[in-house]
TIRO-2110 file (N, C-alpha, C; in Angstrom, 1 decimal):
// TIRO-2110
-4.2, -32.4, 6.9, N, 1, A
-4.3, -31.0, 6.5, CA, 1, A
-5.8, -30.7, 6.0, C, 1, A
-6.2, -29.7, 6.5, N, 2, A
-7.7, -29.4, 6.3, CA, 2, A
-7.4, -27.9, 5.6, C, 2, A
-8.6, -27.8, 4.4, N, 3, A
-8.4, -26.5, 3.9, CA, 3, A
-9.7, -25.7, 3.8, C, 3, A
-10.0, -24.7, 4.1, N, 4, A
-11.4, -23.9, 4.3, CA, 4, A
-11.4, -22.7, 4.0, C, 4, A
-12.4, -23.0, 2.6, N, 5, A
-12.3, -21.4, 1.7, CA, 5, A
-13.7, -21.1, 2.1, C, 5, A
-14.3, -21.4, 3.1, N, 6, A
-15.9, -20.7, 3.5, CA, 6, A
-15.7, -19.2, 4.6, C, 6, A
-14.1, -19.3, 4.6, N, 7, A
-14.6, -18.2, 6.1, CA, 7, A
-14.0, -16.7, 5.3, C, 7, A
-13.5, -16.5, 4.4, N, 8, A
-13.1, -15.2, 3.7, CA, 8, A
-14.5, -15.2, 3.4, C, 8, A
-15.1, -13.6, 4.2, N, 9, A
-15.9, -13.0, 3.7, CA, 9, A
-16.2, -11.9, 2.7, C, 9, A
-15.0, -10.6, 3.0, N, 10, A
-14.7, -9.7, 2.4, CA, 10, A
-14.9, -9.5, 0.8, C, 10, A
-15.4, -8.6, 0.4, N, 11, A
-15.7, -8.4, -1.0, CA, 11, A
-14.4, -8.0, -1.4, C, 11, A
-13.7, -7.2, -0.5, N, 12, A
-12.4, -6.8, -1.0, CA, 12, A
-11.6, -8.2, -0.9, C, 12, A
-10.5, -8.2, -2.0, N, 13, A
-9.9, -9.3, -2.2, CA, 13, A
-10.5, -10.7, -2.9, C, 13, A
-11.6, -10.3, -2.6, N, 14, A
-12.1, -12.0, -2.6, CA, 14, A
-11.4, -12.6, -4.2, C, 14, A
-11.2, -12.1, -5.0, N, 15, A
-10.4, -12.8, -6.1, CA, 15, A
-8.9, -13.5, -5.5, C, 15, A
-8.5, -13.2, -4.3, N, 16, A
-7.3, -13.7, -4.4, CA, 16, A
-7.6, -15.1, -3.4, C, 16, A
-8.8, -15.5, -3.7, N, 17, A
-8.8, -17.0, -3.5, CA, 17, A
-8.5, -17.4, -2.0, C, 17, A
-8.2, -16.2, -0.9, N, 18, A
-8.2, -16.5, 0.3, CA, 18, A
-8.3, -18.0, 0.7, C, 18, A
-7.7, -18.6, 1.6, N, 19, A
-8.0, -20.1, 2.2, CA, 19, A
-7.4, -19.8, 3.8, C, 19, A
-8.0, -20.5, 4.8, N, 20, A
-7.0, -21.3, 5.9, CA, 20, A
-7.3, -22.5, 5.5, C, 20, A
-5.9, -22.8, 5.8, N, 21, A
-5.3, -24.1, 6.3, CA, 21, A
-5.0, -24.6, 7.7, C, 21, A
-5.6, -25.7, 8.1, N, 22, A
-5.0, -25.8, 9.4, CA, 22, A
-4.5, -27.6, 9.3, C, 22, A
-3.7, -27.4, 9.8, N, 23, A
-2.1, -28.4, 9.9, CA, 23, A
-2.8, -29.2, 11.3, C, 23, A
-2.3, -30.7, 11.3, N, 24, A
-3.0, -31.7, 12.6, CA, 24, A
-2.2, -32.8, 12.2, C, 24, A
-0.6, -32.7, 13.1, N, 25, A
-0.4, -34.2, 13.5, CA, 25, A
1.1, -34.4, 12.1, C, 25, A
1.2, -32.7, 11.7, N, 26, A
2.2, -32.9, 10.7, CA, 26, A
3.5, -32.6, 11.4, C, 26, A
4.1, -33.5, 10.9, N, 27, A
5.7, -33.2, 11.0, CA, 27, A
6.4, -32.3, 10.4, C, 27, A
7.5, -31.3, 11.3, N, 28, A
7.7, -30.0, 10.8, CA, 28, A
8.9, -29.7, 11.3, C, 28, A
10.0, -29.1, 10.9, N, 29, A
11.4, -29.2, 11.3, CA, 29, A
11.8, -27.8, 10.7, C, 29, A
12.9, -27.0, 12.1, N, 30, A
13.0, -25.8, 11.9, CA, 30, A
14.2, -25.6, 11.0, C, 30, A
14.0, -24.4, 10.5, N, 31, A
14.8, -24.2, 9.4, CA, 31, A
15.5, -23.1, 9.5, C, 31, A
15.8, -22.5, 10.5, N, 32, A
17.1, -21.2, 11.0, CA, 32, A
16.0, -20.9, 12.6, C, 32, A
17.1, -20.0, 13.1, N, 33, A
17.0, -19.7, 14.5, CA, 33, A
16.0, -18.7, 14.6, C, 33, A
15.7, -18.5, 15.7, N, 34, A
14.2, -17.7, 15.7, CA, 34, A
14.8, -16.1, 15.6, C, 34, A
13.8, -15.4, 14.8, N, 35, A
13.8, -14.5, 13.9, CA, 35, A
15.0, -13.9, 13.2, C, 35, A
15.7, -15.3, 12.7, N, 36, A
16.7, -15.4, 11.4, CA, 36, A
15.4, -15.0, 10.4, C, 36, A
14.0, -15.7, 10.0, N, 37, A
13.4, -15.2, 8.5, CA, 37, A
13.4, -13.8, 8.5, C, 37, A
13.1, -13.1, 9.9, N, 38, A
12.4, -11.5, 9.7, CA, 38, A
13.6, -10.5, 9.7, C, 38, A
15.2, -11.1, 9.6, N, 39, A
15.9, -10.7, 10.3, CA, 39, A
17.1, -10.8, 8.6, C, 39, A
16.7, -11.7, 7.6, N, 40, A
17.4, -12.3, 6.5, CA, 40, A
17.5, -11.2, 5.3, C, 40, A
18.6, -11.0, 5.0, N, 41, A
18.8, -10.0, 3.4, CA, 41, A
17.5, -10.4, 2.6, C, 41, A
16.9, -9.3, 2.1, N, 42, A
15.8, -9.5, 1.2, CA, 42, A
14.6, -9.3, 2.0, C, 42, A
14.7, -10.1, 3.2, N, 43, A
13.0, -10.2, 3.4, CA, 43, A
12.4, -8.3, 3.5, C, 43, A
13.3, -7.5, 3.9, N, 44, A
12.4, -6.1, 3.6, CA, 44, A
12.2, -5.8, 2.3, C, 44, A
12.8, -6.2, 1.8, N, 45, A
12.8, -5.6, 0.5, CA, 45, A
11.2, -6.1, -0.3, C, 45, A
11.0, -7.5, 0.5, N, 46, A
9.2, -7.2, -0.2, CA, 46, A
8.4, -6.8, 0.5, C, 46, A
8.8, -6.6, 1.8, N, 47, A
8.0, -5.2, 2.3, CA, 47, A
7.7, -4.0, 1.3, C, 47, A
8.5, -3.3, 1.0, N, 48, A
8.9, -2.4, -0.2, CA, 48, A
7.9, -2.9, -1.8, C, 48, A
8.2, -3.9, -2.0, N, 49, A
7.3, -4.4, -3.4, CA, 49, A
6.1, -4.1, -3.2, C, 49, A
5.3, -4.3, -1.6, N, 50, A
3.9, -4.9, -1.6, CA, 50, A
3.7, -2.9, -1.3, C, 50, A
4.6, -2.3, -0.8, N, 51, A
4.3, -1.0, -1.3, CA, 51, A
3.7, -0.2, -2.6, C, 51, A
5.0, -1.0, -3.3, N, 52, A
4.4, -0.3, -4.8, CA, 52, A
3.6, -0.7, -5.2, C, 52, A
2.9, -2.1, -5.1, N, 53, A
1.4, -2.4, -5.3, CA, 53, A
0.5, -1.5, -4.8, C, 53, A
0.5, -1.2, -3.8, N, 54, A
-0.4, -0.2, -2.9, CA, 54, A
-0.6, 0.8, -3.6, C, 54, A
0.8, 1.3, -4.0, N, 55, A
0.8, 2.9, -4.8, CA, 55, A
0.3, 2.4, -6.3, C, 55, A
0.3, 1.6, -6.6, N, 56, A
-0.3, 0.8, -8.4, CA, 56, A
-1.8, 1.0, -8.1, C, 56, A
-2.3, 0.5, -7.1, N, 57, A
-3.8, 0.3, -6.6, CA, 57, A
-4.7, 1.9, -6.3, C, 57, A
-3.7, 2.4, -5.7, N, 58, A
-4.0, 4.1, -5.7, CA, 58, A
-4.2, 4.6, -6.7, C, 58, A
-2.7, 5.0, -7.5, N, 59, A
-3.0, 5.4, -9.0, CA, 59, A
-3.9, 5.1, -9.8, C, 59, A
-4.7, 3.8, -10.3, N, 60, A
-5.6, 2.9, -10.3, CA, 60, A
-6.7, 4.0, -10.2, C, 60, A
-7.1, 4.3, -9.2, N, 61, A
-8.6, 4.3, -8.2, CA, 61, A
-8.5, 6.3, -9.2, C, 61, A
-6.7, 7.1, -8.4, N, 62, A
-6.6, 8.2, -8.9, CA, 62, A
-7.3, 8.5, -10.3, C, 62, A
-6.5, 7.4, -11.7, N, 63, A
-6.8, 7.7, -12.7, CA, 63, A
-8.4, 8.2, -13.3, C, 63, A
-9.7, 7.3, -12.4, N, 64, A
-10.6, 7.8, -12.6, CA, 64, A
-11.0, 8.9, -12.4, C, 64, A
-10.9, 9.7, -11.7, N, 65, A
-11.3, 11.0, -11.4, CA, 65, A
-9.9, 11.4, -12.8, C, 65, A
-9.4, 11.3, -12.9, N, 66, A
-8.7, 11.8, -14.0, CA, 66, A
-9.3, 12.3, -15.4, C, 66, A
-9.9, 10.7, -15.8, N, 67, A
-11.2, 10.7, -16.3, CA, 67, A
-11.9, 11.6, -16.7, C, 67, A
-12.5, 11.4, -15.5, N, 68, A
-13.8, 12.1, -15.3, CA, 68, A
-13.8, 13.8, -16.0, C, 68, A
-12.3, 14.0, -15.1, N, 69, A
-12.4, 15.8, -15.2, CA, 69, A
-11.7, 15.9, -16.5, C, 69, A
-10.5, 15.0, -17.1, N, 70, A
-10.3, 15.3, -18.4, CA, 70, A
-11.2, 15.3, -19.8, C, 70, A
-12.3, 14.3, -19.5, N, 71, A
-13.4, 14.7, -20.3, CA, 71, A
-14.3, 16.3, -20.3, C, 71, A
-14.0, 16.9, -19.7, N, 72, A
-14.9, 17.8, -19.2, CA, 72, A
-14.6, 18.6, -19.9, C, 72, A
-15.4, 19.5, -21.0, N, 73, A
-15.7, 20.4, -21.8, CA, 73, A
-14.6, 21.8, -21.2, C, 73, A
-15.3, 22.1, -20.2, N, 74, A
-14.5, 23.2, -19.2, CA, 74, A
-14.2, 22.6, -17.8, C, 74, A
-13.6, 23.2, -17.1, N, 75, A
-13.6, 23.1, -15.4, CA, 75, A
-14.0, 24.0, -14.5, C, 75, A
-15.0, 24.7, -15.6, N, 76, A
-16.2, 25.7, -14.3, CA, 76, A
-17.2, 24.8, -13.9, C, 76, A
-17.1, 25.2, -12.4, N, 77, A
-17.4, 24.5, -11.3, CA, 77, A
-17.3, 23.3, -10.8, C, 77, A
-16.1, 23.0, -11.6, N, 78, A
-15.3, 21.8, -10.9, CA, 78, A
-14.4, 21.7, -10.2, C, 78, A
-14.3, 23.1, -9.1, N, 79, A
-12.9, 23.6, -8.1, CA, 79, A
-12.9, 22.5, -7.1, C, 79, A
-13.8, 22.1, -6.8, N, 80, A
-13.3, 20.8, -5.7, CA, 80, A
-13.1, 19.6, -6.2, C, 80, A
-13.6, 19.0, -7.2, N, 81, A
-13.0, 18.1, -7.9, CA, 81, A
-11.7, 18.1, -8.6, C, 81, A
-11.0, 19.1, -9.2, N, 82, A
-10.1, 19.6, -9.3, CA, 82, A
-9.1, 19.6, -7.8, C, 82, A
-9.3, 20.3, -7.0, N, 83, A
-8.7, 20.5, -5.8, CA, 83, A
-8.3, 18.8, -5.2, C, 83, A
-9.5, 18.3, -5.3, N, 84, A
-9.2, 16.7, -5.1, CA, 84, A
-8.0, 15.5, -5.8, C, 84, A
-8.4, 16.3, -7.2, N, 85, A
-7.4, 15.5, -8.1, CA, 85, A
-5.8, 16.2, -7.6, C, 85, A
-5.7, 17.7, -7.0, N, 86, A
-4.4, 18.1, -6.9, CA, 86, A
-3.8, 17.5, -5.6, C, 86, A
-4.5, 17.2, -4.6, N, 87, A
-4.0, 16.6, -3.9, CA, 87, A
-3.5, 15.4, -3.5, C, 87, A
-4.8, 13.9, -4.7, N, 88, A
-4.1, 12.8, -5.2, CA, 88, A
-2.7, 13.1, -5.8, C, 88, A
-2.4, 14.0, -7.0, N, 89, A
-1.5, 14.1, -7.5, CA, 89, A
-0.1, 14.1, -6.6, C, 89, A
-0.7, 15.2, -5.6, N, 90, A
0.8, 15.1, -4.5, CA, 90, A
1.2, 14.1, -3.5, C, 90, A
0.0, 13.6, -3.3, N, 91, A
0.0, 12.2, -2.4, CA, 91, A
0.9, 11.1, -3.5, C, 91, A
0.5, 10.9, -4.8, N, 92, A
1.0, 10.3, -5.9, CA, 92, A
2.5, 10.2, -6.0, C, 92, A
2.5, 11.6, -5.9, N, 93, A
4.3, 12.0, -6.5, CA, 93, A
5.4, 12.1, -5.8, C, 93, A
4.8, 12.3, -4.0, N, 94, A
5.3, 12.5, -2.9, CA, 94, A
5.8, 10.6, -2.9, C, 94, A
4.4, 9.5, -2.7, N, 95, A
4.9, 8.2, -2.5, CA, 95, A
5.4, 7.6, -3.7, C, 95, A
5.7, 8.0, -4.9, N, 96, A
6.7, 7.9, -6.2, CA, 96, A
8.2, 7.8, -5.9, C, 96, A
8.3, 9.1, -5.3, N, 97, A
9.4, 9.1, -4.9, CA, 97, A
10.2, 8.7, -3.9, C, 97, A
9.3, 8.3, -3.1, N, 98, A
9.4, 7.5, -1.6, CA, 98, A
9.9, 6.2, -2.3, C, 98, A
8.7, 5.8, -3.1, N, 99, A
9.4, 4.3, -3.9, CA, 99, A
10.5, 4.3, -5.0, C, 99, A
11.0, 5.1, -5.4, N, 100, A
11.9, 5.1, -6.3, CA, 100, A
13.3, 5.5, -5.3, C, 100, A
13.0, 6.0, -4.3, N, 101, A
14.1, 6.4, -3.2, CA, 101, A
14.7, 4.8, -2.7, C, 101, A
13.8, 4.1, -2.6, N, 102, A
13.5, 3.1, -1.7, CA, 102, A
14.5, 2.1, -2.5, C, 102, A
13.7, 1.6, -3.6, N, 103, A
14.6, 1.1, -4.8, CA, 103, A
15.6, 1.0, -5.2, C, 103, A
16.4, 2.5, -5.5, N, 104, A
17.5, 2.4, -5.3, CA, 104, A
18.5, 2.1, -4.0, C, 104, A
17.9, 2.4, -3.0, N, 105, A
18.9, 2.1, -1.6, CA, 105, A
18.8, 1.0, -2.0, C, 105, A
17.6, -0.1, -2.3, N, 106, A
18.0, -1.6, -1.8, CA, 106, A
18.7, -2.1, -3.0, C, 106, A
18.5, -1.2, -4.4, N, 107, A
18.9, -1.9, -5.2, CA, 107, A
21.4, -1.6, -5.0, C, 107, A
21.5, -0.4, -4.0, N, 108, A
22.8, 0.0, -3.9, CA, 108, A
23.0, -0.8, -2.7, C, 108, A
22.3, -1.1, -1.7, N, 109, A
22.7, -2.3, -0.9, CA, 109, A
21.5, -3.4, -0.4, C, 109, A
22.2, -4.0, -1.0, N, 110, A
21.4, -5.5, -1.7, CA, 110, A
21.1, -6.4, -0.3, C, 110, A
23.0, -6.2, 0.5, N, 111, A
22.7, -7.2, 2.2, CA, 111, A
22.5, -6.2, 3.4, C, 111, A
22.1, -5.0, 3.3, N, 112, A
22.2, -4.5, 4.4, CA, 112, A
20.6, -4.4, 4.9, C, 112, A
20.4, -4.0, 6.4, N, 113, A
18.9, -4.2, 6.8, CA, 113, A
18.3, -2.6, 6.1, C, 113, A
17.1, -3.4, 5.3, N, 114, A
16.1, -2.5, 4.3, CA, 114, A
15.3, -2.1, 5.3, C, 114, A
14.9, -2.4, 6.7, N, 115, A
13.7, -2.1, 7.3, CA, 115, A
13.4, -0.8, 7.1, C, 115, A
14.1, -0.1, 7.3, N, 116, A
13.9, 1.6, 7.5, CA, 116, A
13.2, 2.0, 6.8, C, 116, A
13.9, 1.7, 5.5, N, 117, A
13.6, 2.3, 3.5, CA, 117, A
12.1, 1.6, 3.6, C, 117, A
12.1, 0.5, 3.9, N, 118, A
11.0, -0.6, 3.6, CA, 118, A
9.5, 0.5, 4.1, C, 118, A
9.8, 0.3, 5.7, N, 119, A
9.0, 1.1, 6.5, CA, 119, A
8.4, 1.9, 6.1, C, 119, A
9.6, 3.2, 5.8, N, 120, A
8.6, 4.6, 5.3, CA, 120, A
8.1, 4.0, 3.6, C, 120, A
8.7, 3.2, 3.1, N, 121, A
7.8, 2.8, 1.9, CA, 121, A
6.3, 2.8, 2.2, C, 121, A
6.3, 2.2, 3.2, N, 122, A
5.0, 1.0, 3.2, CA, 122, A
3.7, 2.0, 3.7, C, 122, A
4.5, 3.2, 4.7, N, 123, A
3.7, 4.2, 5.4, CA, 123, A
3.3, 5.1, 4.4, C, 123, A
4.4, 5.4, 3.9, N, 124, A
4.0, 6.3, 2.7, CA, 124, A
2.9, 5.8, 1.3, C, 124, A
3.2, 5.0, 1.2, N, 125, A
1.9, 4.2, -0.2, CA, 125, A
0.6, 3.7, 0.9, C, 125, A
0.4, 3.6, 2.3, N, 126, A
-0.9, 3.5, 2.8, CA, 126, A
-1.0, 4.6, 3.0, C, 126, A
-0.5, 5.8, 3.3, N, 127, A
-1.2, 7.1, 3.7, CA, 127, A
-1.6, 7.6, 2.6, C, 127, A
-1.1, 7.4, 1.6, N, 128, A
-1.5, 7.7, 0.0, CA, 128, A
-2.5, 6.8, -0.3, C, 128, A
-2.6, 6.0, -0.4, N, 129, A
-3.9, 4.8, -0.7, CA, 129, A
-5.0, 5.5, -0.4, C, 129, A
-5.1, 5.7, 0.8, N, 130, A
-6.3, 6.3, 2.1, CA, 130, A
-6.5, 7.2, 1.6, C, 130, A
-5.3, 8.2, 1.1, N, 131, A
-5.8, 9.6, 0.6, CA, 131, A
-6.7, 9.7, -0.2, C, 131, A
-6.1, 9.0, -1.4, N, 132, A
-6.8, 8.8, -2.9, CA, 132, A
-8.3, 8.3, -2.8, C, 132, A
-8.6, 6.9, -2.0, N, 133, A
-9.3, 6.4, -1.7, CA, 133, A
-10.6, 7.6, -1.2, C, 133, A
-10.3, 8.7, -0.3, N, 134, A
-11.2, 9.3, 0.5, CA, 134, A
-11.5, 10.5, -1.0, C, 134, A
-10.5, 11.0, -1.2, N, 135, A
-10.4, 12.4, -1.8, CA, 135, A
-11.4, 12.1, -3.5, C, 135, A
-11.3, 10.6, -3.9, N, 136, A
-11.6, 10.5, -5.2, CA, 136, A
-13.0, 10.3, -4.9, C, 136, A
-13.5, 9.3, -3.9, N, 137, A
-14.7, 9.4, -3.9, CA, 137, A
-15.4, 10.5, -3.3, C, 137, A
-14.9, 11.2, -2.8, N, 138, A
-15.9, 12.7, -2.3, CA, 138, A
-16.2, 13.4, -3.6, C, 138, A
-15.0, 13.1, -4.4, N, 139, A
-15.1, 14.3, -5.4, CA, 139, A
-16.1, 13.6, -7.0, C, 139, A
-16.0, 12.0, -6.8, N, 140, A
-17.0, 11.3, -7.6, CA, 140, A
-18.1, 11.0, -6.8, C, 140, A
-18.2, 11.1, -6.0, N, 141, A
-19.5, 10.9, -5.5, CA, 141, A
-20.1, 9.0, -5.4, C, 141, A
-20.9, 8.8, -5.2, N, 142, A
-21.5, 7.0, -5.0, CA, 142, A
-21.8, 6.7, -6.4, C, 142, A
-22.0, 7.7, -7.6, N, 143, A
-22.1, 6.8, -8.9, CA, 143, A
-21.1, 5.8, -9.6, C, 143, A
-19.8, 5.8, -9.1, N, 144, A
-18.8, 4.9, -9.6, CA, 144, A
-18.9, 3.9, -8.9, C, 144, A
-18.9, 3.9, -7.8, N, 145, A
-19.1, 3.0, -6.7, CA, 145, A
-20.1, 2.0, -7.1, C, 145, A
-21.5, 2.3, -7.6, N, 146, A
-22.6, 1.5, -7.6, CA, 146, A
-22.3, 1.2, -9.1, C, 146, A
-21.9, 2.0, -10.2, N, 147, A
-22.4, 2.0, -11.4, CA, 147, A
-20.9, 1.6, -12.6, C, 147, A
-20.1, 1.1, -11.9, N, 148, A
-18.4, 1.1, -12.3, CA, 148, A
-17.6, -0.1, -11.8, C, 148, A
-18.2, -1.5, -12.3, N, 149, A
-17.5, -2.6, -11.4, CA, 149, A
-16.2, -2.6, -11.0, C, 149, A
-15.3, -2.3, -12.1, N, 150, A
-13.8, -2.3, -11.8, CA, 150, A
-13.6, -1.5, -10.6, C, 150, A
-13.9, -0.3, -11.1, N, 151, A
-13.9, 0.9, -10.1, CA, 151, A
-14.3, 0.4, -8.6, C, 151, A
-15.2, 0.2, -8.8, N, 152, A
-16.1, 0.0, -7.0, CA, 152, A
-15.1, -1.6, -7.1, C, 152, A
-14.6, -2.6, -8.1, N, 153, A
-14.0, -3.4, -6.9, CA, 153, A
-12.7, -3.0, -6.5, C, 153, A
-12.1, -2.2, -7.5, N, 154, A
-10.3, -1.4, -6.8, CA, 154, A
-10.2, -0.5, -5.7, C, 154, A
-11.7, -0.3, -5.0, N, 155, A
-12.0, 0.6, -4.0, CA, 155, A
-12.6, -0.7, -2.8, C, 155, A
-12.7, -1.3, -3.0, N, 156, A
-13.3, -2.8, -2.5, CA, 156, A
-11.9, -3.3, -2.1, C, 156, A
-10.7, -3.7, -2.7, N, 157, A
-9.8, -4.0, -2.9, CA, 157, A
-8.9, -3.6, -1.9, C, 157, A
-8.2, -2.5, -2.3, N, 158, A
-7.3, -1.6, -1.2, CA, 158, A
-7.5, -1.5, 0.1, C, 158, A
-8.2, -1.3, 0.6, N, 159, A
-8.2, -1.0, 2.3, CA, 159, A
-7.8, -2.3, 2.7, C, 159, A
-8.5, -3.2, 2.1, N, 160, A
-7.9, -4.7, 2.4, CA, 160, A
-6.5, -5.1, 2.3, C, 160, A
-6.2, -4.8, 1.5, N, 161, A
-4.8, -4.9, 0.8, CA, 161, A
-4.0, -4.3, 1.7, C, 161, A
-3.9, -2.5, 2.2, N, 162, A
-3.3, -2.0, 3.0, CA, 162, A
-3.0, -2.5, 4.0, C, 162, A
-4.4, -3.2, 4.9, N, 163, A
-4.1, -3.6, 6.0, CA, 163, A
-3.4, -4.7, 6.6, C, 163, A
-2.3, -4.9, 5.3, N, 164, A
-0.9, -5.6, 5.6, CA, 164, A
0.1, -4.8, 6.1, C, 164, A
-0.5, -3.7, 6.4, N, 165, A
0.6, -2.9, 7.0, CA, 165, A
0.0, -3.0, 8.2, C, 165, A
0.9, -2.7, 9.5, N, 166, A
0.7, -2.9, 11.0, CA, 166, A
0.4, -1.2, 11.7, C, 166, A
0.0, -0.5, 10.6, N, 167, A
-0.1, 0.8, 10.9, CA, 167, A
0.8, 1.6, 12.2, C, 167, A
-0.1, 2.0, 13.0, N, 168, A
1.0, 2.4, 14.9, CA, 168, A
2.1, 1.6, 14.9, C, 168, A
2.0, 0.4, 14.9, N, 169, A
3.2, -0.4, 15.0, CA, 169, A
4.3, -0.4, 14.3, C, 169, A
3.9, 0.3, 13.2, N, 170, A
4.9, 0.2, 12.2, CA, 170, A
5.5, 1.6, 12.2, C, 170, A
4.4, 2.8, 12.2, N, 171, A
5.4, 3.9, 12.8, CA, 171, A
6.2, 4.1, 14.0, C, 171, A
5.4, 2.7, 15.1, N, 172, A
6.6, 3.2, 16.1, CA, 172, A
7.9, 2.2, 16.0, C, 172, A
7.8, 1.4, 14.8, N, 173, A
9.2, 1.2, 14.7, CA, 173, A
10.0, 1.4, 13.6, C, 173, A
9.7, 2.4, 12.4, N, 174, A
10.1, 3.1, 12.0, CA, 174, A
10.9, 4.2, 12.7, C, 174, A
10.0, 4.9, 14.2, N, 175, A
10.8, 5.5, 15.0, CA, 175, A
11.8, 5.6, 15.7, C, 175, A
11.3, 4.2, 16.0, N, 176, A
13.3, 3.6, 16.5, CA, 176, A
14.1, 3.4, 15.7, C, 176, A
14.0, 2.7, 14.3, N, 177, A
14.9, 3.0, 13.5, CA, 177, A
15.7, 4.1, 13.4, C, 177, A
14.6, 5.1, 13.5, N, 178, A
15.1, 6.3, 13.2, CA, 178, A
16.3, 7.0, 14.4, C, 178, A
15.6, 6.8, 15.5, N, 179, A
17.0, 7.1, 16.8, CA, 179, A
18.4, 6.1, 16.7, C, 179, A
18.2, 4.9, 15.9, N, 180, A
19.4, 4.4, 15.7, CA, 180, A
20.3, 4.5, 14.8, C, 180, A
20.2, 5.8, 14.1, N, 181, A
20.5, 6.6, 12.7, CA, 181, A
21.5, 7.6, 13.8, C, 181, A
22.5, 7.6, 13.1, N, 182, A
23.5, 9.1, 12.9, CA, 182, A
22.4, 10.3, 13.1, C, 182, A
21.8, 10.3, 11.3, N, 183, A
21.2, 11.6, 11.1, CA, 183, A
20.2, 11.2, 11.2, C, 183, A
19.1, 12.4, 10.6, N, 184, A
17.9, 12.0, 10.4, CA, 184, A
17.7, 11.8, 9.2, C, 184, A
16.9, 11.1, 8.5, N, 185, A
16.6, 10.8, 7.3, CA, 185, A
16.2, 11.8, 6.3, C, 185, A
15.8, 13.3, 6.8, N, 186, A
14.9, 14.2, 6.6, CA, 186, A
16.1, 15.1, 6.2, C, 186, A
17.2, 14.9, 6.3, N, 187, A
18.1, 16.3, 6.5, CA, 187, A
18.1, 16.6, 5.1, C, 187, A
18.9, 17.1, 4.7, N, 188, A
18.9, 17.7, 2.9, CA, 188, A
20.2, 17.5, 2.7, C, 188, A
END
């Protein structure tokens, strides 16, 4: 077994100690039938977890501009920065509820397949990530970025993090989920 922490470059993440490993000549014996693990009660459900991280890491990045505008004497001529923060907000509250939706299904059935729930979790806390991510820094501008370590590394962080989601791939199978539904998910 060889282990090599030289090839993580990324600034984002780099705290989480990234490694490959690469295996030579080890013995290894299977442990259920091929795609029993992707296929096992639970495994969506941390699909779902690594969501609400996402949406923790958003909120995160949101709260500074929060900051920023709640210090502010007045909010004349702060309509776009304002406007910015309204829209994190909905992005916020919209994937809140996606994850509290989510939660409950898996927490009301514990063996049934989560993929679905999991899915639009995972879609919904990256499209919100991205939002937050774009909307906060237009409306703070490069001074947090350069001048805000936490800040500039939870913006360093995220995109990386997200990109545990399979993006296209994951909406188009979200979509088949969705045709293998009675209803649609959306109905009221």
């Amino acid at each position: 077994m060889v282990i090599d922490s030289s090839r993580w470059q990324a600034v984002g993440m780099a705290a989480s100690q990234s490694v490959n490993v690469a295996f030579d000549g080890v013995a290894g014996r299977r442990v259920g039938r091929p795609g029993e693990y992707l296929s096992r009660p639970g495994f969506w459900h941390g699909g779902a977890g690594i969501a609400a991280c996402w949406y923790g890491g958003a909120a995160g990045i949101a709260m500074a501009l929060r900051r920023v505008l709640g210090g502010a004497q007045n909010h004349e001529g702060n309509a776009f920065r304002l406007a910015a923060l309204g829209k994190t907000e909905l992005a916020l509250q919209e994937t809140a509820a996606t994850l509290l939706q989510a939660a409950a299904w898996i927490d009301e059935h514990p063996l049934r397949d989560a993929s679905r729930v999991a899915l639009t979790a995972r879609l919904s806390a990256e499209r919100c990530a991205k939002l937050v991510i774009d909307e906060v820094g237009k409306a703070m501008g490069a001074a947090p970025f350069c001048l805000d370590a936490e800040f500039a590394q939870a913006v360093a962080d995220l995109p990386v993090f997200i990109r545990q989601s399979h993006a296209e791939r994951d909406f188009a199978a979200l979509g088949e989920r969705s045709l293998q539904q009675e209803d649609a998910a959306w109905t009221l």
